[in-house]
N, C-alpha and C positions, 0 to 999 in steps of 0.2 A: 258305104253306109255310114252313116254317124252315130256317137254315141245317145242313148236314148235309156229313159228311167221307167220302170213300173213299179203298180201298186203291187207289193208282196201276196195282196190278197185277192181282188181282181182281174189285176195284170194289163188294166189301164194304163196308156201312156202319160205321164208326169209333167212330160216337158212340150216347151212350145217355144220353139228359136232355141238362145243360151240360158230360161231360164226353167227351172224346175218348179212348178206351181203346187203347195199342199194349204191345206186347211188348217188353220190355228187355234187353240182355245186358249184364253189364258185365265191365270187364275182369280180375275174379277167376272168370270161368264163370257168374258167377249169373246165372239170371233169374228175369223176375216180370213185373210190368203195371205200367204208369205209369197215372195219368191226369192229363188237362192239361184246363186250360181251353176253353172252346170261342173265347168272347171273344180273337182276336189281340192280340197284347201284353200279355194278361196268364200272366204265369210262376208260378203256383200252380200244384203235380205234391201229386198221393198217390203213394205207394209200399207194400211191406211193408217194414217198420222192418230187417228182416235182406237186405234188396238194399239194398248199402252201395255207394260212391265217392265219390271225392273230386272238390270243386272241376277243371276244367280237364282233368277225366279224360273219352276220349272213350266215349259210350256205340254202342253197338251197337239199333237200333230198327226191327223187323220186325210188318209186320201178324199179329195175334193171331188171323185166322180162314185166310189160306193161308201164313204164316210167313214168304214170301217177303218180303228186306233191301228196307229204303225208303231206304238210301244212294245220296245223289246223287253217287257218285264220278266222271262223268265230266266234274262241275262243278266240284266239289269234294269231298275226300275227310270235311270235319268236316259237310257238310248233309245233310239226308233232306227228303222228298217225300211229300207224299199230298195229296190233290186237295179242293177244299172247292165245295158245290154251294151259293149264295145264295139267298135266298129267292123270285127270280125262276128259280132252274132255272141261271143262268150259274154257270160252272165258271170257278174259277183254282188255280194251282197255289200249293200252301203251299209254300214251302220253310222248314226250319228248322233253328238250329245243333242237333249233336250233342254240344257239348260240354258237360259238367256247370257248371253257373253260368253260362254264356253266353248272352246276351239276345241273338237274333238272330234273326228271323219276315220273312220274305214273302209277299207275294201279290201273284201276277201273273197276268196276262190279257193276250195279246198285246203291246202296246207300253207296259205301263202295267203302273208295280212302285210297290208299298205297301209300305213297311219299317217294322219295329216293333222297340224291345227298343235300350237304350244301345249295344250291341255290334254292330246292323246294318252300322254302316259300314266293320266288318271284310274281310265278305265281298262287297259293294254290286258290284265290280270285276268281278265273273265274271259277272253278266246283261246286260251293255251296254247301258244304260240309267238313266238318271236316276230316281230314286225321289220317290212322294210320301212325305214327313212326316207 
């Protein structure tokens, strides 16, 4: 089995090949599709070349098949969420920054948090708990 992503709230599959496909808003209205890597910690996105923002700008990221916001605001308001299944079947949850040029990935499972991305240790403070490296 391979690794594989769902919507936290429909539980739609995300991904198609190596990339993770969501919905974008940014903050002049546009949207469009991202895609990301499947590999955590690695920050390679496609976009369409006319869904523009800048650096530090926060994006808006909703699953592309029931629309529904993957904002974690009651963690914090700059992360989103969607759920990543391993290739044994175990589920942890991703979390990741939303803000434009910000390296910031987790994954967690119970008592036990994976951080990725130079900027993890911005947000590290709101899961109470020590990350592996």
């Amino acid at each position: 089995m391979e690794i594989n992503y769902l919507c936290p709230k429909c539980k739609s599959f995300l991904n198609i090949g190596n990339k993770i496909v969501l919905s974008v808003k940014v903050k002049n209205e546009q949207k469009g599709l991202m895609l990301f890597e499947k590999e955590l910690g690695n920050y390679q996105i496609k976009k369409h070349d006319l869904v523009e923002y800048k650096k530090g700008e926060l994006l808006g990221f909703y699953c592309p098949i029931c629309h529904e916001n993957l904002a974690l605001d009651d963690v914090n308001s700059n992360l989103a969420k969607i759920i990543m299944l391993d290739e044994n079947n175990k589920e942890y949850d991703v979390i990741f920054s939303k803000v434009a040029g910000e390296h910031a990935t987790f994954k967690i499972s119970n008592n036990e948090i994976e951080a990725y991305g130079e900027d993890s240790h911005k947000y590290i403070n709101f899961f109470g708990h020590s990350p592996k490296y």
